[in-house]
C-alpha positions as CSV (number, residue, x, y, z in Angstrom):
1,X,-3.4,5.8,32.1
2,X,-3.9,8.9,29.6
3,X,-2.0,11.1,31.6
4,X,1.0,8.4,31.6
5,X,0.6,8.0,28.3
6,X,0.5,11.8,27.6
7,X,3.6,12.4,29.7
8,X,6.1,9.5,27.7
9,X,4.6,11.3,24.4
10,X,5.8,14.4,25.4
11,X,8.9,13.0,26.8
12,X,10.0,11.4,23.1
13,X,11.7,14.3,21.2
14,X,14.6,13.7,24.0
15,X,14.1,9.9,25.2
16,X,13.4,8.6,22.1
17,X,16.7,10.0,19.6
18,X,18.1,6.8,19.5
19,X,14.6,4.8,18.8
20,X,13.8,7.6,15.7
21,X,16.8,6.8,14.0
22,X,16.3,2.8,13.8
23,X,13.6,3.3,10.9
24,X,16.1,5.8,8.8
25,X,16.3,2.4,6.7
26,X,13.0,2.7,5.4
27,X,13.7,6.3,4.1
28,X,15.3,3.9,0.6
29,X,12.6,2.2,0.4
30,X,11.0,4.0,-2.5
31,X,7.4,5.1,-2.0
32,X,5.4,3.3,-5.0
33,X,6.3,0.3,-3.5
34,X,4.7,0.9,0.1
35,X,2.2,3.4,-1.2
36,X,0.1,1.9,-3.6
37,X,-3.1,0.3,-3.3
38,X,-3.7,-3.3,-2.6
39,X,-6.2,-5.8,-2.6
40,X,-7.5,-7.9,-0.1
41,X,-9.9,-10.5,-0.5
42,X,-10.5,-11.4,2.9
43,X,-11.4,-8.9,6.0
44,X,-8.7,-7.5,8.1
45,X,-8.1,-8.4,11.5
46,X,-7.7,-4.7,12.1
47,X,-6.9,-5.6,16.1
48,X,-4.1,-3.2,16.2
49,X,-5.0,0.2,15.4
50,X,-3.4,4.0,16.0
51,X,-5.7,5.3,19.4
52,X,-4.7,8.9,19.3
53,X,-1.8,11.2,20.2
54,X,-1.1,13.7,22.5
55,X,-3.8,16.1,22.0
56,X,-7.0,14.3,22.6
57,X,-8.5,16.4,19.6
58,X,-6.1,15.8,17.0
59,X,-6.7,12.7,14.6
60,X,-4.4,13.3,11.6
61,X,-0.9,12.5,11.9
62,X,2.5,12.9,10.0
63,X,6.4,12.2,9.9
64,X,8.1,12.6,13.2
65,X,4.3,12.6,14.8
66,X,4.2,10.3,18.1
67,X,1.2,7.9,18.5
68,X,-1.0,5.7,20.8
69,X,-1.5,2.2,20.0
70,X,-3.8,0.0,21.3
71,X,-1.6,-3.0,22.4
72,X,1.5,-3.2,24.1
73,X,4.3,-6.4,25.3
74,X,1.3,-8.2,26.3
75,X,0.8,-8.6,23.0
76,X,4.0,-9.5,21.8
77,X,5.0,-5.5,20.8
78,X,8.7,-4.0,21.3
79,X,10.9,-1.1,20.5
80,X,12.0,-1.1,16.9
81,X,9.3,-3.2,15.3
82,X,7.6,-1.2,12.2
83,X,4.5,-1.4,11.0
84,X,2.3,-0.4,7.7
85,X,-0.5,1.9,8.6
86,X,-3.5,1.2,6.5
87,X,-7.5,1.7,6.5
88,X,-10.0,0.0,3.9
89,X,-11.7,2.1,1.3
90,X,-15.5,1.7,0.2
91,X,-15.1,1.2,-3.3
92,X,-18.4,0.5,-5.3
93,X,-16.5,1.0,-8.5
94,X,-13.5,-1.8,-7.8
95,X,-13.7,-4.9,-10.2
96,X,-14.4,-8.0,-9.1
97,X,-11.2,-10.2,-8.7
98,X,-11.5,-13.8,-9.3
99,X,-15.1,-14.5,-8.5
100,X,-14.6,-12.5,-5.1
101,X,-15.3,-9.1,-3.2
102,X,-12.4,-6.9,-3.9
103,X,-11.6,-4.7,-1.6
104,X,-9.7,-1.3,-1.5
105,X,-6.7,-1.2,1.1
106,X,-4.7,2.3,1.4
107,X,-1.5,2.3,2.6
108,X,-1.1,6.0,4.8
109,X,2.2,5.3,5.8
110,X,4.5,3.1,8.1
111,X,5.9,3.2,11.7
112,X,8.3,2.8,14.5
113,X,7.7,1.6,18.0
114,X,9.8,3.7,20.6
115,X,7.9,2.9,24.2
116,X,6.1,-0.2,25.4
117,X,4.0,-1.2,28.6
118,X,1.6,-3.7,29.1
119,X,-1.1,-3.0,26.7
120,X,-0.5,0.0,24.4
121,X,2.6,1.2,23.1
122,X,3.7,4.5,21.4
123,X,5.7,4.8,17.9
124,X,6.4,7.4,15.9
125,X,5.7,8.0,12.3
126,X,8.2,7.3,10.0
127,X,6.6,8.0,6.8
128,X,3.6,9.0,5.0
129,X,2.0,8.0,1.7
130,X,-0.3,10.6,3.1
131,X,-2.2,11.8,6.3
132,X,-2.1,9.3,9.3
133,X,-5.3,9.6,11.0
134,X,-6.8,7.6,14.3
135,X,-8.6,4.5,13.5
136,X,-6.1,3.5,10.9
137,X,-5.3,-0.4,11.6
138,X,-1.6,-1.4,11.7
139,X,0.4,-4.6,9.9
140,X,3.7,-5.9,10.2
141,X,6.3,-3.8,7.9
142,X,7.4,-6.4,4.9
143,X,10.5,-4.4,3.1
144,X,9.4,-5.4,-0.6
145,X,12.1,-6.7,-2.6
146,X,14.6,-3.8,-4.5
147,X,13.1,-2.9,-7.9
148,X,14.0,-5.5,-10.4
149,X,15.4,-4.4,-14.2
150,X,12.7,-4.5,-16.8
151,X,12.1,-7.9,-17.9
152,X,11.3,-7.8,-21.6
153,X,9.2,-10.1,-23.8
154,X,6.4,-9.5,-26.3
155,X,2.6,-9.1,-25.3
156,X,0.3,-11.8,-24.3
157,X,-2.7,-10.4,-26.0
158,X,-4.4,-13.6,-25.7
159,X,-4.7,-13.9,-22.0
160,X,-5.1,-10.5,-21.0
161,X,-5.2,-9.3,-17.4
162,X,-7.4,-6.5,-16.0
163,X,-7.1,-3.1,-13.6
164,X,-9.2,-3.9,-11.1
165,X,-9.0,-0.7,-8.6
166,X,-7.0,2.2,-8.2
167,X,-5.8,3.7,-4.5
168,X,-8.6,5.9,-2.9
169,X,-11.1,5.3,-5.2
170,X,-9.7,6.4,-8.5
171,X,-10.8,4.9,-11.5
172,X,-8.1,6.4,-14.1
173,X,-4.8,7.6,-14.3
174,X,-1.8,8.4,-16.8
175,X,1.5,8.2,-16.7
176,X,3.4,7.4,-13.6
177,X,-0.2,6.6,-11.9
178,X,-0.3,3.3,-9.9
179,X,-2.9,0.6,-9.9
180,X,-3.8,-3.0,-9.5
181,X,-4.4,-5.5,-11.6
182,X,-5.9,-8.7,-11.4
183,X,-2.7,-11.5,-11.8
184,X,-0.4,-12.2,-9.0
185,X,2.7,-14.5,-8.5
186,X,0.1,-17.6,-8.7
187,X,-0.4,-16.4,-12.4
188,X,3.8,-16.3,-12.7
189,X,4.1,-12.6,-13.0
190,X,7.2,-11.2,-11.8
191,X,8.2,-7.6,-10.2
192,X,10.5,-5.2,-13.4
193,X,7.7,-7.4,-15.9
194,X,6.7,-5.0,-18.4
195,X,2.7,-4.4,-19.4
196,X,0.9,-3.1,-22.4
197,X,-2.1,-1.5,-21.9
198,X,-4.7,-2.0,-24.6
199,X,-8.3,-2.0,-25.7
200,X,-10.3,-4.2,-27.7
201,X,-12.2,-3.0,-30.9
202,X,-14.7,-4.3,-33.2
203,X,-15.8,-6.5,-29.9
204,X,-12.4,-8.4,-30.2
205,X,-12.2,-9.0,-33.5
206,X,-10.9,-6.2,-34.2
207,X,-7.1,-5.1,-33.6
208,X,-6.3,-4.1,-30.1
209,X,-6.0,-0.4,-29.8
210,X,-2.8,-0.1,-27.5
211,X,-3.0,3.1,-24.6
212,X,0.2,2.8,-22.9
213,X,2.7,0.7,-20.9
214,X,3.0,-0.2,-18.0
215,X,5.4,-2.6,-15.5
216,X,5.0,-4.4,-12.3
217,X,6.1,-2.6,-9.1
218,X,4.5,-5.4,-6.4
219,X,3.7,-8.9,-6.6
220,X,1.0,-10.7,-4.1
221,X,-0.6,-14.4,-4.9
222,X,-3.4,-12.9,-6.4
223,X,-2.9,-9.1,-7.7
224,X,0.1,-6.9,-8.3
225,X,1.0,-3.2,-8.0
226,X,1.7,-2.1,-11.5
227,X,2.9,1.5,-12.3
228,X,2.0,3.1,-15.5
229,X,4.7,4.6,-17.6
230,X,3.3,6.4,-20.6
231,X,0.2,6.5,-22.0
232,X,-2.0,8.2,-24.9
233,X,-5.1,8.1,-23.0
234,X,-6.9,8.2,-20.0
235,X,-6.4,4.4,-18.2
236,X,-9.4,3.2,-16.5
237,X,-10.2,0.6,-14.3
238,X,-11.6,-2.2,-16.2
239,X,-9.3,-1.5,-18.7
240,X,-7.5,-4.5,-20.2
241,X,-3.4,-5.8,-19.9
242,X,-1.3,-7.6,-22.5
243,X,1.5,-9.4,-20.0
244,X,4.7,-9.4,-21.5
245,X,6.2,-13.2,-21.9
């Protein structure tokens, strides 16, 4: 079976022209929208992972790389379909969101499927948000919505949100840095929603003490993708977000 699946890898460059142009699609999807961290409050199936490549040694992967999956038509696969790679990250440092475990999910890149059998399939890499690497766990390609205009509004200082984790561990960022917060679509946020992000003085009875601005890149039920655009200090997780209304 290794060897078969060894000799179709090697066979792609020239097979598979035809099945390496189908994701060329994805190439407008801008990258802060895939590439961001997410959260997920629940623990990922992670049944269908990346197995390896051609060499047996090699484990890290990029664009135009060909890879071994772990299932095939048996399990409903076929040529075309595309797929987010992504792994969960160990944060100790993420903020709880609503009452529950948060956990980190980084997205390394998306997909193509090019060759099928029974149970394991190969695809090629389309994209990276980074390095690939074997273990990784694979999830149906959703192409998020175009970015919307900036929605305007003044800020909701009253009922703040609050950045909850940022990808691969990082707890602060500046300007153009990306990072989640802890209001989704069930809180009636919208993608292009603008953000001010502040700090509280005097133990809130004080006046805010504004550090940037911010808007909203992707939406889930429960957190959202937010990408910051300027900012006169560091931004840390934990920090707080006025919601423009």
């Amino acid at each position: 079976m290794r060897k078969t699946l060894i000799s179709m890898l090697l066979l792609l460059p020239a097979a598979a022209g035809s099945a390496q142009e189908r994701p060329l699609a994805t190439r407008s999807i801008p990258s802060d929208q895939l590439c961001g961290a997410e959260v997920s409050l629940v623990v990922p199936s992670k049944a269908m992972k990346i197995a390896g490549g051609a060499q047996r040694e090699k484990q890290l992967f990029s664009p135009g790389d060909a890879v071994i999956i772990n299932a095939g038509s048996a399990q409903g696969l076929k040529a075309g379909q595309r797929f987010v790679v992504r792994r969960i990250v160990a944060d100790r440092f993420a903020h709880a969101t609503i009452g529950e475990t948060t956990r980190s999910v980084h997205t390394a890149g998306w997909l193509t499927v090019v060759e099928v059998q029974a149970d394991v399939a190969i695809a090629r890499i389309t994209e990276a948000c980074d390095g690939v690497i074997q273990g990784d766990y694979l999830e149906p390609l959703v192409v998020p919505p175009p970015p919307a205009d900036l929605i305007g509004g003044e800020p909701d200082y009253a009922r703040p949100a609050r950045l909850v984790l940022g990808d691969e561990r990082r707890q602060m960022g500046g300007a153009g840095s990306l990072l989640v917060m802890d209001r989704g679509t069930d809180h009636g946020v919208k993608v292009g929603q603008r953000l001010t992000l502040f700090r509280q003085t005097l133990e809130g009875k004080g006046p805010v003490a504004k550090i940037g601005d911010a808007v909203i890149v992707t939406t889930h039920p429960e957190t959202s993708l937010i990408r910051i655009i300027s900012s006169i200090d560091a931004v840390y997780v934990g920090d707080l977000i006025a919601i423009h209304r």
